[in-house]
N, C-alpha and C positions, 0 to 999 in steps of 0.2 A: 462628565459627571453631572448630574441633575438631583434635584431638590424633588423631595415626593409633591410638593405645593406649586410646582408648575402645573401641575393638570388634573382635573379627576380622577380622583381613582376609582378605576370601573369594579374591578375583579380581585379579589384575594386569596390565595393558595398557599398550602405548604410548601413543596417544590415546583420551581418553574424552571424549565429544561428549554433550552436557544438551539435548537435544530433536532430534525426526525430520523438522522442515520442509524447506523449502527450503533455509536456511543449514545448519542442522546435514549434512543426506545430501551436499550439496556439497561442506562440510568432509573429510565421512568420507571421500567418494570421493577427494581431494587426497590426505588423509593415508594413504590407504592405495595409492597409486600410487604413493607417497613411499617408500614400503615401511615403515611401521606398521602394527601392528598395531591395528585401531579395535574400539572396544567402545561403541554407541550408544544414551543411556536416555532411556526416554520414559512420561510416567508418564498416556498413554491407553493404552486396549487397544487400539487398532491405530496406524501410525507414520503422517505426510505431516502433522501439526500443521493451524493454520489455513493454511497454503497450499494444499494441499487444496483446501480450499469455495472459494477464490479465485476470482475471472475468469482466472485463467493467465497476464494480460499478463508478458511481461519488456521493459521498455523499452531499445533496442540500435538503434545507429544508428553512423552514420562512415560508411556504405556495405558493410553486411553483404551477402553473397553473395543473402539472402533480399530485399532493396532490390534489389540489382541485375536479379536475376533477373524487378520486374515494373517496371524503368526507372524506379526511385526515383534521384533523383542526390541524396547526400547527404555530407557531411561533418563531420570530428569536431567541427572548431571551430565547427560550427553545432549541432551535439548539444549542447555545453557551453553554448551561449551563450542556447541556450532552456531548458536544465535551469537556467540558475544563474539566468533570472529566474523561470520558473517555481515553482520549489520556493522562493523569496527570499518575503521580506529574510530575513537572515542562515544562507542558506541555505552547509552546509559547499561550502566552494568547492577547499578541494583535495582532497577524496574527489570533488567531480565531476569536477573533471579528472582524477584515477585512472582511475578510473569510465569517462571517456570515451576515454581514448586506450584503454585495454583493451578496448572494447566489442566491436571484429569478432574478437580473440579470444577473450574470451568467446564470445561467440555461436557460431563453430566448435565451444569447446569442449564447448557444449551438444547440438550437433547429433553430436559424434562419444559424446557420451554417451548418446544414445537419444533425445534430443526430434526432431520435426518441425516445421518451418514453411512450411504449403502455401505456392506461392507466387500467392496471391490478396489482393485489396487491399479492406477494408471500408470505404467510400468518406465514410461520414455521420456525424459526431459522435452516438455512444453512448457506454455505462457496458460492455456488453458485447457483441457482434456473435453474431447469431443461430444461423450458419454457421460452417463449420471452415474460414473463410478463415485465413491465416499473418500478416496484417501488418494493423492499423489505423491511423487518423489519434487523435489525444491531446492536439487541441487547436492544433497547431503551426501551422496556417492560422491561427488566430483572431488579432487584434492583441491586446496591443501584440507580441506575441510572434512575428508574422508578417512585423514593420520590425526585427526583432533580429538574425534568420537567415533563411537560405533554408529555407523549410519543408519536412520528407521527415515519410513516416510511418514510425515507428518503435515503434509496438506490436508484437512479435511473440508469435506465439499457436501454442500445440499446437492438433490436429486435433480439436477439439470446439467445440460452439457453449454460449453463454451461460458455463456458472461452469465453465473446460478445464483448471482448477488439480487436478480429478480426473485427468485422463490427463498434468498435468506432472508430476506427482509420482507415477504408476504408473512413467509411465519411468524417473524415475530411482532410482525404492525399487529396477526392477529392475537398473537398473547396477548399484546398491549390492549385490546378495544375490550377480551375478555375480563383484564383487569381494571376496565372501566377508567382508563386513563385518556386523560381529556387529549387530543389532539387537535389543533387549530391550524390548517394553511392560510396563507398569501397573506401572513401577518410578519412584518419588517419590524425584527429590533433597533432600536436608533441608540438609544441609549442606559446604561443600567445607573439604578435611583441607590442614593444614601438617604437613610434617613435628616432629613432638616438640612440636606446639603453638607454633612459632617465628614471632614477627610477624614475621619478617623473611625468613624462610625462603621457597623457592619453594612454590606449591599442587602438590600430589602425589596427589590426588582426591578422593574424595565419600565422604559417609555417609545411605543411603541406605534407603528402606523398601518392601517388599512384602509385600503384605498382613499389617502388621504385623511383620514379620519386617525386624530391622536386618540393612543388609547394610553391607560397606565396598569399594569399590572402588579401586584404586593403578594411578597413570597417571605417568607421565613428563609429559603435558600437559593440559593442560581445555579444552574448550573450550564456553564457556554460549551455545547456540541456542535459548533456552526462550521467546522470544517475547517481546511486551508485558505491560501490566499493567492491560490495560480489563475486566477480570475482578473486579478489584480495588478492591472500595470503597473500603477506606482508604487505600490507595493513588491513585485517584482524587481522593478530599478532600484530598486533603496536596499532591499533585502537576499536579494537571490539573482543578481544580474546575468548568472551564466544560462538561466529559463526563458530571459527575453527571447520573445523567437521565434521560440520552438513550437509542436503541438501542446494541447492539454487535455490530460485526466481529467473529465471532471461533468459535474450537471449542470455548468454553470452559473452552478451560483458559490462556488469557492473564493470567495469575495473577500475576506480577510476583516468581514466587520467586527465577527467577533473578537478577534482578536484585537482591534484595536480599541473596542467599546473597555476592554480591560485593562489596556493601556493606559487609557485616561483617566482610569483608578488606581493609577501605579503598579499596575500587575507589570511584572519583569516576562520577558521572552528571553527564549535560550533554542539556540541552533538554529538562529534563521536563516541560514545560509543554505540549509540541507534542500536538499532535492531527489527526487529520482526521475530517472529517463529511459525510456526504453524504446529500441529499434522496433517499429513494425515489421518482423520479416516475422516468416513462419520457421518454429524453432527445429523442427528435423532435420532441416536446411544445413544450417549451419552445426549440427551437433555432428550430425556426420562430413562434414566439408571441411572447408578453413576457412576461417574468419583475419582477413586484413586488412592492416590499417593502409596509408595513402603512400606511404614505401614499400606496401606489396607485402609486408613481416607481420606473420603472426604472432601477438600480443599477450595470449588468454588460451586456457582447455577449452574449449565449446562446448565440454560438456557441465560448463557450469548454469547457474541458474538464469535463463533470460536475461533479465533485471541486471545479473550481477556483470554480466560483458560487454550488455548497452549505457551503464553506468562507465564501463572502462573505457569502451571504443567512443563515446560522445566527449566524455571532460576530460580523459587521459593522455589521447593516440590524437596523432593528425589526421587529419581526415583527407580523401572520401574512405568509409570502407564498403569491401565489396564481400558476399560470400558468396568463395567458388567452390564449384561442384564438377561433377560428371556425372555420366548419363546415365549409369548404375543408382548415382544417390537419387536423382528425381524419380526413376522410377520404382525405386523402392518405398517412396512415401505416398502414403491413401491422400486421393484427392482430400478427404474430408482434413488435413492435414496440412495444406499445402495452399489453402488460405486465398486461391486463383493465382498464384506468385508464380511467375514465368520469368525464363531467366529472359535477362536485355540484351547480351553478348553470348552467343557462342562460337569458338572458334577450337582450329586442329591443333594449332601449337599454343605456350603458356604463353609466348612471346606474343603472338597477335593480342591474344586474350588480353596481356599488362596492356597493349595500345589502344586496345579499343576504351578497356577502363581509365584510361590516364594514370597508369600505375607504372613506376619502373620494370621495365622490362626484365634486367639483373634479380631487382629484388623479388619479381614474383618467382622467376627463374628458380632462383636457389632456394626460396620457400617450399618448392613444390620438390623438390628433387631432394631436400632434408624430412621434411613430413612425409614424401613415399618411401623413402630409406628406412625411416623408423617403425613405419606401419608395416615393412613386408617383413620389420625384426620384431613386429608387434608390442614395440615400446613405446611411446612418447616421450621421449628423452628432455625435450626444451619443456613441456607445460603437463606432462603426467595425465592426457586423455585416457577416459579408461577402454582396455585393448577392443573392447568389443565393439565402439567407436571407430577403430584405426582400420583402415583401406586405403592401400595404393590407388591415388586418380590419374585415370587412363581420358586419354583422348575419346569425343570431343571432350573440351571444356566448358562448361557455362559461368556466366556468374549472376547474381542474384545484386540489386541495387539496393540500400537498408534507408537511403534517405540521409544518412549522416553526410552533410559537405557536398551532396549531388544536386542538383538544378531538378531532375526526377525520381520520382521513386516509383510503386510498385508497379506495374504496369505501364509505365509512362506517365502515371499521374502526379500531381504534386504531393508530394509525402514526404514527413520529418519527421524525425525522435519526438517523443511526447510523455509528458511527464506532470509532477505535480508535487507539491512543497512537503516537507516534512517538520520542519520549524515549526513554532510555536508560542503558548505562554510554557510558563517553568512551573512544577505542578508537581507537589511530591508523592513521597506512594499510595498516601489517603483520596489525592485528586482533586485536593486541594492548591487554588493556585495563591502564589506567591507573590512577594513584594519586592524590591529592590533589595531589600534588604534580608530577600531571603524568608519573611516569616508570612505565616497563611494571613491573608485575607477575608475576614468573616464573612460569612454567608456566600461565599465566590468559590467557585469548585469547577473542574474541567475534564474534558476526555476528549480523546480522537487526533484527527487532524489539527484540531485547533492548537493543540499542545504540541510539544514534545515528547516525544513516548521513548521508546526502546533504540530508536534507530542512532548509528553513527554515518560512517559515508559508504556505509553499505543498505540493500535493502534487497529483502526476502516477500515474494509476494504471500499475501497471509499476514502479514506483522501488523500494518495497517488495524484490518477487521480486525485481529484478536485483540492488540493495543487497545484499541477503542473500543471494543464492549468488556474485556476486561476492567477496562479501567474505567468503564463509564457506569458500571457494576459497583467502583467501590464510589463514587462521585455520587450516585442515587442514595446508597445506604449511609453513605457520612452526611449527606445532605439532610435527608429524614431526620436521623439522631438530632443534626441542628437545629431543625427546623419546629419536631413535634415532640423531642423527650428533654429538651434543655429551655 
């Protein structure tokens, strides 16, 4: 914490907004339709943080105009009821009902701010859809989560194929510049100011550096979008040790300042343990194969959502695992699909196959001989794959390396599970964050990564971006009210 009377004060604003992703331009455009005045820092040289390199999903459902439009029939209490087991156990259950009854306006709100969503449906369980379709499937077919609700899909996606987190966030840096919202790069938060140095007092702004040069900025409201903290080793060791390691999500600059810059003003954190991880393989792969852990037994449906079996097979199963195929499943999948992933092992019997992967021989053995039994009765009896999924594997065999527990991954290279925190400050439905003790902290408001949002020890891709401009949506407009009507 710092004293406004440590340094000049250069600059003064109604809202001042700590990072340019998704939550943060969200916020700003809120708070400046609010009629504040926003002032945005971000301390890369260009703004759109790791949303940006994203896939683009924002997950939105209830029966958005974009559902409608390709005869998705959906509803809210089926949104909620797949988000809370999805993202579960302990996953926040009243940010998803927030979340969910908001979701169709949301979703207008984005489209009246410059996103698009073809209206095209990407029909196969991926990580990210090739084409500028508008809407995917995220798992919602797969059980147990297909006996929960009635399944819709409910990815929606800007008009790019693979990582379209570049054209969601063109769109809306240009809202932002239409609305005449100041934007600043390669400006580093260091610290956030009380007035007179008062623990008690509301946050009044930042103290702040470029290139050397301290600067001090004075707001009426704060608000910290600065992301996670998988950037952050020690932060990692202290908080989330099972991340040590591994790859990362991220632009690099997932640093965990803001989070701790709120820390030192007593802002409380809640779930920092959480993580997500997910295997680099290309998901065809495995949706039609089997996916095993280092006893050769499959663990999981594969047809569930990416995310949700690199989450199982990393923190749950022993490792290595492998996805085996046959020579039907590779070539049934489009190069554009298939990600250059060649398998590392092929062999005529299962038994070679288990030696060459260092996998029980027994074990893969009888995996393969119960998973072809159930697919020629076109059941999945152990994990409930759905049948259109299910194919007897015939010789050869291949298998596919994910990186999990292997010395190599995709093609011989070095490759690992890669992930990124979900932890946070504690931040209630307004986005406002909290205190030890539970009560808001004046002028301090939060979204995104930096927080805690929606998620439990699950995670659906999409939950992220929506979380965080949802929520950086109510963080802009409560921040305003603070800052210019009170």
């Amino acid at each position: 914490m710092a004293s406004s009377s440590d340094t000049t004060t250069t600059e003064s604003t109604d809202v001042l907004v700590l990072g340019s992703g998704i939550a943060g331009i969200c916020a700003a455009i809120e708070a400046a339709e609010a009629g504040a005045k926003v002032i945005v820092l971000e301390g890369a040289s260009g703004p759109g943080g790791a949303s940006a390199q994203s896939g683009g999903e924002i997950y939105l459902g209830g029966g958005t105009s974009t559902q409608q439009a390709v005869g998705m029939d959906d509803s809210t209490e089926a949104m909620k009821a797949f988000l809370t087991a999805a993202l579960g156990p302990n996953a926040d259950e009243e940010k998803i009902e927030a979340y969910c009854d908001g979701a169709i306006e949301h979703h207008d709100w984005l489209l009246a701010h410059g996103l698009e969503f073809r209206h095209e449906v990407w029909d196969e369980p991926t990580w990210m859809p090739s084409t500028e379709v508008g809407l995917m499937w995220m798992g919602e077919r797969a059980k147990p989560f297909s006996d929960l609700a009635r399944p819709a899909a409910r990815g929606h996606r800007p008009p790019q194929g693979m990582f379209a987190g570049e054209t969601l966030m063109a769109r809306l840096l240009a809202t932002a510049e239409k609305a005449g919202i100041d934007i600043r790069t390669e400006i580093k938060t260091r610290t956030l100011v009380r007035e007179s140095g008062d623990p008690a007092a509301p946050v009044c702004g930042v103290i702040a550096t470029h290139f050397g040069e301290q600067l001090e900025f004075r707001a009426g409201a704060v608000i910290i979008a600065t992301g996670g903290f998988v950037d952050n080793e020690r932060m990692l060791e202290q908080w989330a040790p099972q991340q040590v390691g591994k790859g990362k999500v991220t632009d690099g600059h997932s640093d965990g300042s803001g989070i701790e810059m709120a820390m030192r003003v007593g802002a409380a954190v809640r779930r920092m343990h959480q993580t997500e991880t997910a295997l680099p393989v290309a998901a065809p792969l495995v949706t039609n194969g089997l996916l095993v852990d280092g006893g050769g037994r499959r663990f999981i449906n594969e047809d569930r959502y990416p995310g949700l079996y690199s989450h199982a097979a990393v923190h749950h199963r022993p490792a290595p695992t492998w996805i085996i195929v046959d020579e039907d499943i590779v070539d049934a999948v489009p190069e554009t699909e298939l990600w250059g992933m060649r398998p590392t092992h092929v062999a005529e019997t299962i038994e070679e196959l288990a030696r060459d992967c260092g996998l029980p021989e027994r074990g893969l053995a009888d995996t393969l001989a119960e998973y072809n039994a159930d697919a020629e009765a076109g059941e999945d009896r152990a994990f409930g794959k759905e049948s259109r999924f299910l194919k007897p594997l015939t010789s050869p065999y291949g298998a596919y390396p994910t990186g999990n527990g292997m010395r190599k991954g995709l093609m011989g290279s070095e490759s690992m599970p890669q992930g990124f925190t979900l932890g946070g400050l504690h931040t209630d439905l307004d986005s406002r964050v909290l205190d030890l003790a539970g009560e808001p902290i004046a002028g301090l408001y939060a979204a995104g990564r930096a927080t805690h949002g929606l998620h439990g020890e699950g995670y659906i891709s999409g939950t992220s971006l929506g979380d965080g401009s949802f929520f950086g949506r109510r963080a802009g407009r409560n921040a305003a009210k603070e800052s210019v009507h009170e």
